[in-house]
C-alpha positions as CSV (number, residue, x, y, z in Angstrom):
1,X,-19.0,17.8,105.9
2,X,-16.8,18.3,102.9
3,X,-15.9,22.2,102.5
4,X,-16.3,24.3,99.5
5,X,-12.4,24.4,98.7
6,X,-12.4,20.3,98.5
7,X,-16.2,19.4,96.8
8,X,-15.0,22.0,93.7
9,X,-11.6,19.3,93.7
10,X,-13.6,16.7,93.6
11,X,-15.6,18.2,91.1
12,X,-12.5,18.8,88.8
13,X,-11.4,16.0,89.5
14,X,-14.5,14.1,87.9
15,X,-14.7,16.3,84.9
16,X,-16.9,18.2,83.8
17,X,-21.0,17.5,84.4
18,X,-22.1,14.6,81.8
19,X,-24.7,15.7,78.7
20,X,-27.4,13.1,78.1
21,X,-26.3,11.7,75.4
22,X,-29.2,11.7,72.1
23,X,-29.8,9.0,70.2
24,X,-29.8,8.7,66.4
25,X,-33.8,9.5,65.5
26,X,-35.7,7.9,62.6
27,X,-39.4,7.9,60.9
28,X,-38.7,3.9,60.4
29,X,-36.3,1.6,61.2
30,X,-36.2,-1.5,59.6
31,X,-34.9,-5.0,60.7
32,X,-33.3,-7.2,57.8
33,X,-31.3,-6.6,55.4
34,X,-32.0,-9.8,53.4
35,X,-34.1,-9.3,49.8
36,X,-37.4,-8.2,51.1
37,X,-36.1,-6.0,53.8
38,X,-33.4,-3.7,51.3
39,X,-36.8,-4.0,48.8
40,X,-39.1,-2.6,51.0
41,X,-36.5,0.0,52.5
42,X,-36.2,1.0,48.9
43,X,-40.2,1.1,48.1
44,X,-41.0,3.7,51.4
45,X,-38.3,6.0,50.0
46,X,-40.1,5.9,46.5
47,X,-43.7,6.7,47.9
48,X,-42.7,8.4,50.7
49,X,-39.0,10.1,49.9
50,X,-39.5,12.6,52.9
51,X,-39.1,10.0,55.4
52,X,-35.9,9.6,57.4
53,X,-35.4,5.3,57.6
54,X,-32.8,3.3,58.6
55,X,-32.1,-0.4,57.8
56,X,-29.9,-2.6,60.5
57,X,-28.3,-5.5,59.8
58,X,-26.6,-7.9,62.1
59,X,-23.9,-9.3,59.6
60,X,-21.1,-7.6,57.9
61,X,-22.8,-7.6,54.1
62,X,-26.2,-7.4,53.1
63,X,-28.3,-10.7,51.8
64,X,-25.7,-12.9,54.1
65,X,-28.1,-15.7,54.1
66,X,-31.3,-16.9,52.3
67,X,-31.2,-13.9,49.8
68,X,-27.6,-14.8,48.9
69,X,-27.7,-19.1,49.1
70,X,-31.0,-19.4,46.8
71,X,-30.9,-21.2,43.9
72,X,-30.7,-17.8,41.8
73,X,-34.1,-18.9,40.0
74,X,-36.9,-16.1,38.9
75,X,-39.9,-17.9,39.3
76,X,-43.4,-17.8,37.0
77,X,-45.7,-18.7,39.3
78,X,-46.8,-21.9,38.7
79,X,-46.8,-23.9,41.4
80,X,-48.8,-21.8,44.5
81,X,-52.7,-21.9,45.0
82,X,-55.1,-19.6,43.1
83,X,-56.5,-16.9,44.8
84,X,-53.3,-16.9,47.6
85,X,-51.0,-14.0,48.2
86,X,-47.9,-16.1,47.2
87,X,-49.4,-16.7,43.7
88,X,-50.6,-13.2,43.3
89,X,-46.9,-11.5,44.2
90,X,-45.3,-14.5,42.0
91,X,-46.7,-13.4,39.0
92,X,-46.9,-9.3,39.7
93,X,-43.2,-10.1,41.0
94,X,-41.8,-11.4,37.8
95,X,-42.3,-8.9,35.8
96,X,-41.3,-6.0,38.5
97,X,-38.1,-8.2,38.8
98,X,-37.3,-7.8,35.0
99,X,-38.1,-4.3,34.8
100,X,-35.8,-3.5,37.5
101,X,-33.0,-6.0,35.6
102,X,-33.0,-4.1,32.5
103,X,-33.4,-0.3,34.0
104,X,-30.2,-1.5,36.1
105,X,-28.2,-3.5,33.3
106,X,-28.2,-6.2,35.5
107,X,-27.2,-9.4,33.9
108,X,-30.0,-12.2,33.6
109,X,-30.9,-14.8,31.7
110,X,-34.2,-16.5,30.3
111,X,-33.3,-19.9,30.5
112,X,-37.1,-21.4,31.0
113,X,-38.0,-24.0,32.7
114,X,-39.5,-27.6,31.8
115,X,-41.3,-29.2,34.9
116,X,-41.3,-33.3,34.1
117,X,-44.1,-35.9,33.9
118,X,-41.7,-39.3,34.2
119,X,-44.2,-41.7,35.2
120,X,-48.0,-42.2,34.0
121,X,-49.2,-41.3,37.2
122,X,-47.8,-38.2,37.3
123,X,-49.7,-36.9,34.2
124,X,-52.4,-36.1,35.8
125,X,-51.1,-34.1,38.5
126,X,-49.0,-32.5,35.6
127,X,-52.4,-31.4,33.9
128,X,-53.7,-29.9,37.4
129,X,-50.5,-28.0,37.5
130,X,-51.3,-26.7,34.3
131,X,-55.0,-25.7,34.9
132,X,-53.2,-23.8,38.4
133,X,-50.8,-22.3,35.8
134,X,-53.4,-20.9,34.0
135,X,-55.4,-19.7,36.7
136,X,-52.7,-18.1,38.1
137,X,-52.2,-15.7,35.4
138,X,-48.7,-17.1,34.3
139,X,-47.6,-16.3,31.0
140,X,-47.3,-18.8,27.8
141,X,-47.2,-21.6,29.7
142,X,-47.4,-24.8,27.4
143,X,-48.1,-28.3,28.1
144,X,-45.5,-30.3,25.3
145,X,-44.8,-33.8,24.8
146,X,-42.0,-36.1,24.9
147,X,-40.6,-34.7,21.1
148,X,-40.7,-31.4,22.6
149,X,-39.1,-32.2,25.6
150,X,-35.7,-33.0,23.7
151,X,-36.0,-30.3,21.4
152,X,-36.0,-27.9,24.2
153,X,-33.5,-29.8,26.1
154,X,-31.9,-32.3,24.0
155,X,-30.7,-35.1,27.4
156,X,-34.1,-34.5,29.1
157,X,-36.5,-37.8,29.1
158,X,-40.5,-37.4,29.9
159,X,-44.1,-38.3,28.8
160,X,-44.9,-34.6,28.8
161,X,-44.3,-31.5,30.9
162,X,-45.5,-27.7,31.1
163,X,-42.6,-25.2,29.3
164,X,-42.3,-22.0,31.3
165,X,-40.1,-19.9,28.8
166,X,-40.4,-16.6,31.2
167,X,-38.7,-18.3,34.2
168,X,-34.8,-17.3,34.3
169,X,-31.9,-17.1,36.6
170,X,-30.4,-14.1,38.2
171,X,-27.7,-13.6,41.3
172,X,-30.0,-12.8,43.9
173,X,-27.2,-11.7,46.4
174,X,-26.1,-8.9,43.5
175,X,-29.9,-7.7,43.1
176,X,-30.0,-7.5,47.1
177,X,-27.0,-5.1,47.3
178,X,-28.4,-3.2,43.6
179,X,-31.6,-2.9,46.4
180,X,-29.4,-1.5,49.0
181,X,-27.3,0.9,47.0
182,X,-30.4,2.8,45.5
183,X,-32.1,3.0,49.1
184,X,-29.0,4.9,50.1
185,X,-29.1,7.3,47.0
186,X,-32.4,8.0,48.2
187,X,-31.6,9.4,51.7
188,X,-31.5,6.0,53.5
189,X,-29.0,4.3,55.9
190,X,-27.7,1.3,56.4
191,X,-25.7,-0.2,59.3
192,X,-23.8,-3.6,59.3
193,X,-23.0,-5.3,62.1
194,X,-25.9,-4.2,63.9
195,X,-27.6,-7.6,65.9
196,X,-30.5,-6.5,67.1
197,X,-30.8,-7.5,71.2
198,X,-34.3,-5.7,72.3
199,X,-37.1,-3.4,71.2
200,X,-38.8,-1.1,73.8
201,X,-41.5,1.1,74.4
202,X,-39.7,5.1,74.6
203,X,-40.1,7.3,76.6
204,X,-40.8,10.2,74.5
205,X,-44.4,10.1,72.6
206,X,-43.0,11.4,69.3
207,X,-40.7,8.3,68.7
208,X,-42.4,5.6,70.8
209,X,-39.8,2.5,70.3
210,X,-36.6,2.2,71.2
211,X,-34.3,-0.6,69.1
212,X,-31.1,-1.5,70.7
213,X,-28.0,-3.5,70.1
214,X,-24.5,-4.3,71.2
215,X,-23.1,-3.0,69.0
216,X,-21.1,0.1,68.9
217,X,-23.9,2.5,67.7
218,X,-26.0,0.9,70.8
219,X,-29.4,2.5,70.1
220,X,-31.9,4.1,67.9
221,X,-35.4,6.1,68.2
222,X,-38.1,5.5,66.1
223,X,-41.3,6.5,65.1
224,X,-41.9,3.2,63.7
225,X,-40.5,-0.2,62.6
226,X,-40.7,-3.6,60.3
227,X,-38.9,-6.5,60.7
228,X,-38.0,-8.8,57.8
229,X,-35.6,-10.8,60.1
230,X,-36.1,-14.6,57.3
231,X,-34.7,-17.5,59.8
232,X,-34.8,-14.9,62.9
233,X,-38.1,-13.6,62.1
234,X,-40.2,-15.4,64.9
235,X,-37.2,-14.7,67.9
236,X,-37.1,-11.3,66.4
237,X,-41.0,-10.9,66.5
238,X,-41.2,-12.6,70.6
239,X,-39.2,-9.6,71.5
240,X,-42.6,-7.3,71.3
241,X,-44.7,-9.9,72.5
242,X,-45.8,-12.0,69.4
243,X,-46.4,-15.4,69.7
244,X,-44.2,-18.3,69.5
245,X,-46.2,-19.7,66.7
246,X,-45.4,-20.2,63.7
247,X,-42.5,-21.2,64.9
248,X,-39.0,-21.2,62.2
249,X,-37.4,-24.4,61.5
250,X,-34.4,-24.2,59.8
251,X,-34.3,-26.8,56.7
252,X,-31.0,-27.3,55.4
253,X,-31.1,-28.5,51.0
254,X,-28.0,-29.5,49.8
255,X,-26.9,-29.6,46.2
256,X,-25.2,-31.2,43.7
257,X,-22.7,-29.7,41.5
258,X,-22.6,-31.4,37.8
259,X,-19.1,-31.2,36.6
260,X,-17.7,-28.5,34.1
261,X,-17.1,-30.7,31.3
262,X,-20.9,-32.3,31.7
263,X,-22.9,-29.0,31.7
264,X,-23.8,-29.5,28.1
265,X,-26.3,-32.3,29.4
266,X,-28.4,-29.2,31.2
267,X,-29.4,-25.9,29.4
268,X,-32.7,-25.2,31.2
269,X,-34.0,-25.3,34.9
270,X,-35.8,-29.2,34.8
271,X,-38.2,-29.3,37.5
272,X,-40.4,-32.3,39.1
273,X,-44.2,-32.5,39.4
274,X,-44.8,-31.6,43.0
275,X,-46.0,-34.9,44.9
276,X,-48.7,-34.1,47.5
277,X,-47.8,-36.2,49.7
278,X,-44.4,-34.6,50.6
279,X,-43.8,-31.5,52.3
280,X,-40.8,-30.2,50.1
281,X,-40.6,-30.1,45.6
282,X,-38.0,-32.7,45.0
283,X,-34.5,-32.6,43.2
284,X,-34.4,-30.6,39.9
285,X,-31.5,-29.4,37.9
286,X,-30.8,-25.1,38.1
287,X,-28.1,-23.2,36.1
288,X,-26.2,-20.5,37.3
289,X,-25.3,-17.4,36.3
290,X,-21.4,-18.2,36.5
291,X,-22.3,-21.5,34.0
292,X,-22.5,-23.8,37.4
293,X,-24.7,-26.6,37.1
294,X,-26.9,-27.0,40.7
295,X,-28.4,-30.6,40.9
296,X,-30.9,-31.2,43.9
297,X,-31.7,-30.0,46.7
298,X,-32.8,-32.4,49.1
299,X,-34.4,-31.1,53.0
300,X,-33.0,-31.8,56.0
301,X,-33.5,-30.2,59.2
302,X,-30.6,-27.9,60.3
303,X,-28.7,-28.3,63.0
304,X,-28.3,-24.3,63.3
305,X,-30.6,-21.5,62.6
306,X,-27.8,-20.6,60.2
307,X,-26.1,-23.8,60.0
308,X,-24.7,-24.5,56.3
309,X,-23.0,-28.0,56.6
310,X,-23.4,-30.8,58.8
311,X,-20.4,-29.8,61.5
312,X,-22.3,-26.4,62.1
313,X,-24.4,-27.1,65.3
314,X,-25.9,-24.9,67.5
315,X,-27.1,-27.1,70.5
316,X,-30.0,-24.8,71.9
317,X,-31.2,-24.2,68.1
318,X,-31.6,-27.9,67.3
319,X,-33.3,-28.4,70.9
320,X,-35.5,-25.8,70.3
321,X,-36.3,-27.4,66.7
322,X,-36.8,-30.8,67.9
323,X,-38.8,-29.9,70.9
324,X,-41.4,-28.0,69.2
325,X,-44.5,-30.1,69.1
326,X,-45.0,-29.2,65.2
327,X,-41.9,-30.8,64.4
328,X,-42.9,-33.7,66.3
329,X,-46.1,-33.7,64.5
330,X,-44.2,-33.1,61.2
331,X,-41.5,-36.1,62.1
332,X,-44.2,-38.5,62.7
333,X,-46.2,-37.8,59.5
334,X,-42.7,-37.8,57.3
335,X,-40.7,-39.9,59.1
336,X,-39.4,-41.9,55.7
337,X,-39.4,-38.8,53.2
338,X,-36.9,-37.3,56.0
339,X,-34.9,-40.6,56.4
340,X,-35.0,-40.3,52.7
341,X,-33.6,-37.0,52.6
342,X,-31.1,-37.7,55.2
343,X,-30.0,-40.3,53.1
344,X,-29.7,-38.9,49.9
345,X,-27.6,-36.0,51.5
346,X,-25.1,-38.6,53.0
347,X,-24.8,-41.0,49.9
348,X,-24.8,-39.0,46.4
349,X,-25.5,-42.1,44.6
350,X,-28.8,-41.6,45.8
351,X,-29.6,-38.3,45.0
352,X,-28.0,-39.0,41.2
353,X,-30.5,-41.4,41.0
354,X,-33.4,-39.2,41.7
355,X,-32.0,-37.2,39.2
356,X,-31.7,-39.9,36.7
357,X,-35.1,-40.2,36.2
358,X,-34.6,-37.0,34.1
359,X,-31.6,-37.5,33.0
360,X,-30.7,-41.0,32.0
361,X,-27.1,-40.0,31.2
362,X,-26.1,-38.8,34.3
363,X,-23.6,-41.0,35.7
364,X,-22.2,-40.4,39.6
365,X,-19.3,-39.6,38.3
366,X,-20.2,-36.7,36.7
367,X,-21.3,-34.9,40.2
368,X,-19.0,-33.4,42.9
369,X,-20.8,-32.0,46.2
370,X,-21.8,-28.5,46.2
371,X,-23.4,-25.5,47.9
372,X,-25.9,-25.6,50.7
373,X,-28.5,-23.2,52.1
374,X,-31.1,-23.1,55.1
375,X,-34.7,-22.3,54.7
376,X,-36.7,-20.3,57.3
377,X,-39.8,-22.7,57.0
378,X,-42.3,-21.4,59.2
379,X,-44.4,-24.1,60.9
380,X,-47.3,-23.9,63.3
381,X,-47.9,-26.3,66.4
382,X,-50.0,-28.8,64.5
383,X,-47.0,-29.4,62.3
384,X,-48.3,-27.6,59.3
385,X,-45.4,-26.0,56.8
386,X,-47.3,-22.8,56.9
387,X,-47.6,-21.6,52.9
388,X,-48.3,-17.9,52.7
389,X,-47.1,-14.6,54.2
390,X,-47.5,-14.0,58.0
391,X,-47.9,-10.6,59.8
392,X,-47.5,-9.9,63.4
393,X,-47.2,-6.4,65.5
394,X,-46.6,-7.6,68.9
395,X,-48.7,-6.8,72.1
396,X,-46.3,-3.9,73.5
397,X,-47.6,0.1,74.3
398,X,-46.1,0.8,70.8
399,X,-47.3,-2.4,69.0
400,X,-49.6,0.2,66.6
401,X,-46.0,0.9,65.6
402,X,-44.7,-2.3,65.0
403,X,-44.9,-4.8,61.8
404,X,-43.6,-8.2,61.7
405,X,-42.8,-10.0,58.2
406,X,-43.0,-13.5,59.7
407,X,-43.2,-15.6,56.5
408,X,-42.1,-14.4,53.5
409,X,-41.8,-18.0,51.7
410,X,-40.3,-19.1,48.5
411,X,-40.1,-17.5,46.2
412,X,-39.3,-14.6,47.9
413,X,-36.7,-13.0,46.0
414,X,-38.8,-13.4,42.8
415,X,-41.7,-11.3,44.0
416,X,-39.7,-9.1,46.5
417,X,-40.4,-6.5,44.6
418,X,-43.9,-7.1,44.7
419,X,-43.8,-8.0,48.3
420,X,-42.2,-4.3,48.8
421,X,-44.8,-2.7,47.7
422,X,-47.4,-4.7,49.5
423,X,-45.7,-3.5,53.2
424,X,-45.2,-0.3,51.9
425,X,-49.3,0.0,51.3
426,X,-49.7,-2.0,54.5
427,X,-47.3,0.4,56.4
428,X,-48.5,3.7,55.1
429,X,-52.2,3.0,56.2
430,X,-51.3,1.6,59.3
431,X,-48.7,4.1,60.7
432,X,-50.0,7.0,59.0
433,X,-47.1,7.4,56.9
């Protein structure tokens, strides 16, 4: 037995007796910071400003990946099915998205946007579209013919297309980080470089989940918590218990850039008529903010989650894609659009001929190669590109706590602002906000 004289060494010894150590508390944490996640941190601290949120991030910047390699285009609303959420927060998003523009001086520009009957047999599908356009509540949307066509865009060949004059083109990475910077004048926080690695039931009542990371600030209390986690969203969602399905499979589109002393040949965003029969829009040509010229994309499957050019491979990513029955399904109903698309991506001659169709004058000499980005295209095991916005909470203690965004689909970043708003309703009624 150790006596008194040497246990109080050993006690000085091993410093003084360690405090438990309390963890950072919030009212909400939430998981993303990609365009809809800083949108709908910045909506909870409009309705509810008393509320004490944090937003984690696992890269170094905000809007690191979808939100910042988009095409930069504000959408109308034309393309997505009456009646579905998608078209609803289209159209409502628009217009939120140039209010916020203008209160914020943020730099945009109305380019419109011409969508392209080439062929006779497109016509018709063209007229459909128009009908959807309509229906959809998009505004002063005209069908024009062939003299129109060049009017509007002088190089631009067709039979006839729909003229969207509200569409435009903004920097969705900037509006991201405008999101960001006014949740943070509001009372919020934000921490980079935060990976999220596991979410657990708490042991104290009051703040019933416990987030945790690697990183340095290691872990958080929370009262509650939404995820908005784009090509992570279904790993992030397993980790309370959702299902696998719908499953994210990163697509990979890679563009075109028309050459500086050829952008006179584009002046507007020139869209395809959707084909049915194809699981992904086609090449079109999309201005940029900078006076960039995007031609493309096509759709590819990604060898990484966030994999931006052939050499980035993840082996347990593209294992996991391609032994996910849905893919399967998918491979064997597409095979030849994706050989296709594989193809065009190799050889650009191929793609410039797509685009030819539109533009006759387009030569393949007039194109380098140019940016890439990966769609989180959620899928489901029948090998279905699942279309609208998918909510999960997880089967956990705290799963009443808990809100997955699983599927927020193109375009996103046009009705984030919309999309914000929706959580925010969804999140107030359900934990009691």
């Amino acid at each position: 037995m150790l006596s008194r004289h040497t246990a109080q060494i050993i006690r000085s010894l091993s410093g003084p007796p360690k405090k438990s150590v309390e963890l950072p508390k919030y009212d909400l944490v939430i998981v993303g910071g990609g365009i809809v996640g800083c949108a709908t941190a910045r909506q909870l601290l409009i309705e509810r400003p008393n509320l004490k949120i944090a937003l984690i991030e696992k890269e170094k910047e905000l809007a690191a990946h979808q939100s910042g390699h988009n095409s930069g285009v504000l959408h109308a609303g034309i393309y997505y099915t009456p009646g579905s959420l998608k078209a609803k927060l289209c159209v409502e998003g628009i217009d939120l998205a140039y209010k916020f523009l203008d209160e914020n001086n943020i730099p945009y520009k109305k380019t419109g946007k011409l969508i392209v009957a080439v062929e006779p047999e497109e016509v018709p599908r063209l007229d459909t579209l128009f009908g959807r356009a309509k229906t959809n509540g998009c505004r002063d949307i005209e069908m024009i013919d062939s003299a129109k066509i060049t009017e509007i865009e002088p190089h631009c060949k067709g039979l006839k297309a729909l003229w969207s004059p509200h569409t435009g083109i903004v920097d969705w990475k900037f509006v991201t980080k405008k999101f960001g910077e006014d949740f943070e004048k509001r009372g919020g926080k934000i921490f980079t470089s935060y990976p999220l690695k596991n979410i657990s039931d708490n042991s104290d009542p009051s703040y019933p989940i416990r987030v945790s990371s690697d990183a340095d600030l290691a872990e958080f209390e929370t009262k509650n918590l939404i995820t908005c986690a784009g090509l992570q969203s279904d790993r992030v969602a397993a980790l309370s218990g959702c299902s696998t399905d719908p499953k994210i499979v990163p697509f990979r589109g890679e563009y075109l850039l028309l050459k500086p002393e050829k952008r006179y040949l584009v002046k507007t965003n020139i869209y395809p008529v959707p084909d049915p029969r194809f699981p992904f829009l086609g090449v079109h040509f999309t201005p940029r903010m900078n006076g960039d010229i995007w031609l493309g994309p096509n759709a590819v499957l990604a060898y990484k989650r966030e994999g931006y050019s052939y050499f980035s491979i993840s082996p347990s990513d593209l294992l996991e894609s391609l032994s996910y029955r849905g893919m399967q399904k998918l491979v064997k109903k597409h095979f030849s659009f994706g050989i296709s698309e594989l193809y065009r991506g190799v050889w650009i001659a191929a793609q410039v001929k797509q685009l030819q169709r539109f533009i006759p004058e387009l030569k393949y000499s007039d194109v380098t190669r140019g940016p890439s980005g990966v769609r989180a295209q959620a899928m489901d095991s029948d090998g279905n590109l699942v279309d609208d916005f998918v909510f999960d909470s997880g089967t956990g203690k705290s799963s009443s706590c808990v809100m997955h965004v699983r599927n927020a689909p193109s375009p996103a970043a046009t009705s984030s602002l919309a999309i914000a708003k929706m959580i925010t309703t969804e999140a107030v009624k359900r934990f009691n906000l």
